[in-house]
N, C-alpha and C positions, 0 to 999 in steps of 0.2 A: 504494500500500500504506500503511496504517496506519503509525504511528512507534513503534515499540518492541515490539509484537507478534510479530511473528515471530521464528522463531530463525537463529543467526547460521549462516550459509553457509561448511562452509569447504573447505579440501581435505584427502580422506581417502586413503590409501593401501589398496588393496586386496589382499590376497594370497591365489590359492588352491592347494587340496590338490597341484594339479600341477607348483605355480612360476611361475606367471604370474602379477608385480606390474604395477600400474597405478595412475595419480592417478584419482582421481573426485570429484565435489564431492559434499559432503550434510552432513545437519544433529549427524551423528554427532560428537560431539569425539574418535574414537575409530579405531584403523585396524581394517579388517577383513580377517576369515578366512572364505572363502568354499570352497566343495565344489567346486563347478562354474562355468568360464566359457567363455567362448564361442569361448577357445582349448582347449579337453579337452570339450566337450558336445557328444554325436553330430551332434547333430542341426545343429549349426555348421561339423563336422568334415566329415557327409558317409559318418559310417561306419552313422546310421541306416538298418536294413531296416524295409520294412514288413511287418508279420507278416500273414499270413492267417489270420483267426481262422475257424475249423472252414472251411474255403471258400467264404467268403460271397463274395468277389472272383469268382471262378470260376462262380460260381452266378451275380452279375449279369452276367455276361458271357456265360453260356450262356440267359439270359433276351432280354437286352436286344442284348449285340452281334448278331446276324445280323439282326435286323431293319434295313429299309428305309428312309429319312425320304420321308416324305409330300408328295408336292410338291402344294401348295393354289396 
């Protein structure tokens, strides 16, 4: 890397909406406040559903599941 260029690296603390603080590095000189992390985000959690949107899931299933594979 180049000498003086970059910005300095440091450690930032992060806090979010739920209560979960943690250290992170980055170039921020500054702590942050965050909405979502990866202990309160569904999708980390586990509590995501998958929606079916109008029944397109159902629809490739009544298309594609009953069919055979091919033996070549």
């Amino acid at each position: 890397m180049k000498y003086k260029i970059h910005p300095a690296y440091n450690q930032t603390t992060v806090t979010c909406s739920c209560g979960n603080v943690f250290t992170t590095g980055s170039t921020v000189k500054k702590d942050l406040q965050i909405e979502v992390c990866s202990a309160c985000h569904p999708f980390y959690t586990g509590q995501q559903k998958m929606l079916d949107t109008a029944g397109r899931v159902d629809k490739f299933r009544r298309k594609y599941g009953t069919r055979k594979a091919i033996n070549v």
